[in-house]
C-alpha positions in Angstrom: 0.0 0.0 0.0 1.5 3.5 -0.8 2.0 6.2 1.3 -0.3 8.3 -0.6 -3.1 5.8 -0.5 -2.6 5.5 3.4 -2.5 9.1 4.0 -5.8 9.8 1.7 -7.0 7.2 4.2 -5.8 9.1 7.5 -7.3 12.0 6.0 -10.9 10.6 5.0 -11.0 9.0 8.8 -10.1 12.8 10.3 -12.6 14.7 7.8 -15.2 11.6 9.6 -14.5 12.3 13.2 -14.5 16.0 12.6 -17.7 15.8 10.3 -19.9 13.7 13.2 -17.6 14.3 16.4 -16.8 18.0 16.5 -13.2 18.9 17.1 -12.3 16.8 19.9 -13.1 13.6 17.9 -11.1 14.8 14.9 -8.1 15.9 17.7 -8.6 12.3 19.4 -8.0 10.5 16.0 -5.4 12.5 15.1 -3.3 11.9 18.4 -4.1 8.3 18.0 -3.4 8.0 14.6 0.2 9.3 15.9 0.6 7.1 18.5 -0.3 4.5 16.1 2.0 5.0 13.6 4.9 5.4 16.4 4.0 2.1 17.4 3.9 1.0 13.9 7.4 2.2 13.4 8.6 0.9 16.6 7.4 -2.8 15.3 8.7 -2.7 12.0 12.2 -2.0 13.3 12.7 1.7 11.6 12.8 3.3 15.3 14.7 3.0 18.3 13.3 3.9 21.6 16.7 4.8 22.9 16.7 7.8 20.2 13.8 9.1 21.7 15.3 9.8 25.5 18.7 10.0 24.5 20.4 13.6 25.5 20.8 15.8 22.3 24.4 15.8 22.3 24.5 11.6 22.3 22.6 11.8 19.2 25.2 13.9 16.7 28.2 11.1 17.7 
């Protein structure tokens, strides 16, 4: 599936929650849509936890 086609999706689910929810819905789908693709990221190997809480100067060696 391409990114494009997964992002027209994220988009059409948003457009939904803030249609029929109001704009807490659509805020609520958006953080979990991030949270969700962290996590999704996390599983496929493509990001490191450590990165995340490391101090900025660890990061540039």
């Amino acid at each position: 599936m391409s990114l494009a086609l997964i992002g027209m999706i994220a988009g059409i689910a948003l457009a939904f929650a803030g249609y029929f929810g109001g704009f807490g819905a659509f805020l609520l789908v958006a953080a979990l849509g991030a949270v969700g693709f962290v996590v999704g990221r996390f599983l496929e190997g493509d990001l490191d936890l450590g990165d995340l809480f490391r101090p900025r100067d660890d990061r540039r060696r």
